[in-house]
C-alpha positions in Angstrom: 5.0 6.2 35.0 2.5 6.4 38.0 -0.6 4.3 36.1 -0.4 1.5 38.6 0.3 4.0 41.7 -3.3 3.5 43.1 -2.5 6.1 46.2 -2.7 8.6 42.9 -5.1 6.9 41.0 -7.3 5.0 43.1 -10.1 4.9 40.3 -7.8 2.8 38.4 -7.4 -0.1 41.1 -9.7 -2.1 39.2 -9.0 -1.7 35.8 -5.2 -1.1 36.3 -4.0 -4.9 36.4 -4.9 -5.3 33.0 -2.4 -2.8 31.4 1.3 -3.2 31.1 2.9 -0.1 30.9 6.2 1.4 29.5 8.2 4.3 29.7 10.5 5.4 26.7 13.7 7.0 27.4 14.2 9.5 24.4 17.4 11.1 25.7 20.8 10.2 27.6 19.2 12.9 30.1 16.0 11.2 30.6 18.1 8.1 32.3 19.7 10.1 34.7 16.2 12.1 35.4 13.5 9.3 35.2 15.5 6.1 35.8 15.5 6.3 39.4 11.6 6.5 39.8 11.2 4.2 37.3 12.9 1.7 38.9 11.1 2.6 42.4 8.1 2.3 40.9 8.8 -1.2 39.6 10.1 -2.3 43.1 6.8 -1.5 44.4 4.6 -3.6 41.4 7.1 -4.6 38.5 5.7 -1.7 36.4 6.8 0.4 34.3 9.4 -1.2 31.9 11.8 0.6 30.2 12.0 1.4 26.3 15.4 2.5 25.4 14.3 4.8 22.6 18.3 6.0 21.6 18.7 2.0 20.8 15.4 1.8 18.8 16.5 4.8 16.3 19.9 4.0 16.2 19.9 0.1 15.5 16.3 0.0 14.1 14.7 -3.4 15.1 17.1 -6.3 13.7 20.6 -5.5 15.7 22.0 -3.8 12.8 22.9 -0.5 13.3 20.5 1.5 10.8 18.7 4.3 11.6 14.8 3.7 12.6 12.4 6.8 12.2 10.7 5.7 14.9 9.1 8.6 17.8 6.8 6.2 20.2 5.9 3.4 21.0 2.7 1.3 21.5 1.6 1.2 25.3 3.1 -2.3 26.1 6.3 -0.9 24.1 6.4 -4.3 22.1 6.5 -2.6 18.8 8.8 1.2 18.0 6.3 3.1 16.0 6.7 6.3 13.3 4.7 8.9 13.1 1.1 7.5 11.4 2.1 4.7 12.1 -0.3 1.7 13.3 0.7 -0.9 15.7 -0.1 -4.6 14.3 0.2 -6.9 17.0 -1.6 -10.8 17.4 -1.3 -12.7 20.9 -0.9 -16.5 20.9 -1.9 -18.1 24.6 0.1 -21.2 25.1 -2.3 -22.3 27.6 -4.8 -22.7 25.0 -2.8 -24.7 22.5 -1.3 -28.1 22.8 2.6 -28.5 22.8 2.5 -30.2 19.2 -0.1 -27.0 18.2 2.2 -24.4 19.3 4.9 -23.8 17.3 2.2 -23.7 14.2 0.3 -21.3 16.1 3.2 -19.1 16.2 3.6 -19.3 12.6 0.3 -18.8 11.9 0.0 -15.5 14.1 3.2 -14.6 12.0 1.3 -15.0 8.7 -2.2 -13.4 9.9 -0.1 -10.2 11.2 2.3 -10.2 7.8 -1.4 -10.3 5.7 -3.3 -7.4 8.1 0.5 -5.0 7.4 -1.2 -5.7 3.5 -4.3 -3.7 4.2 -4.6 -0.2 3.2 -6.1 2.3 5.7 -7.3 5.6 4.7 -4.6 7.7 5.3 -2.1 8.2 2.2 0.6 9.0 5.2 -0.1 5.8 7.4 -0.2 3.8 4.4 3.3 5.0 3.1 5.4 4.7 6.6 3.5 0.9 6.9 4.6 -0.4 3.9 7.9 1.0 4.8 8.2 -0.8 8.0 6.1 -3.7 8.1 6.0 -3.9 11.7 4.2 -6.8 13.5 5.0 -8.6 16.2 3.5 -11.7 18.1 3.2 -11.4 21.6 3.4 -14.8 23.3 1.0 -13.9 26.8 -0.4 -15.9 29.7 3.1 -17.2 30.6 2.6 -17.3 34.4 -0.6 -19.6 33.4 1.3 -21.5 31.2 4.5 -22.6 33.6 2.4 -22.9 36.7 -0.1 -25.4 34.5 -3.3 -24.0 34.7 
């Protein structure tokens, strides 16, 4: 919750910009206990989002409710992960495609991350709970960049 409070982590002032941080709420308690420092941290520097975690296991990840195994997250909180399992995410810069190239780079970053959820790992365990899920996702980043034109 505190990664980008650099009066507690100063050594982090220079590296700190470059993460984007989450904080998942795994109980009704937790809103009451963390929600107001969570939302005065990200009065002082937009960070950290919020991960409803109660959502994530209850309606899984397409609306419907379903139940979703998932414990964590990935740091960004893009993708709800099980135990074992491995976060399979591809990022698309808009800045470096034209307008006519983007919408097939999007399906392209689709197909790459559908083909890496293929691959086997090592683990029997990770390899089970992936083929389960088949999480990706395609994270669309440099938006600031992209609206202001640069």
């Amino acid at each position: 919750m505190h990664l980008k409070d650099y009066d507690l982590f100063p050594d982090r002032k220079d590296i700190g910009w470059m993460s984007n941080n989450s904080v998942a709420l795994q109980t009704s308690e937790d809103f009451s206990t963390y929600l107001p420092a969570v939302a005065e941290r990200g009065a002082d520097n937009g960070e950290p989002g919020i991960l409803n975690m109660i959502n994530v296991r209850k309606y899984g990840r397409v609306g419907e409710k379903r139940h979703d195994g998932a414990v964590a997250v990935n740091p960004c909180g893009e993708i709800p992960l099980e135990s074992m399992e491995l976060c399979n995410l591809v990022e698309v810069f808009p800045t470096r495609c034209t307008p006519e190239q983007f919408d097939r780079t999007l399906e392209l970053a689709t197909f790459y991350a559908t083909t890496v959820s293929l691959l086997r790992s090592h683990s029997r365990e990770t390899n089970e709970v992936v083929a389960r899920n088949r999480r990706i996702g395609v994270s669309v980043s440099g938006l600031a960049d992209w609206i202001d034109g640069t």
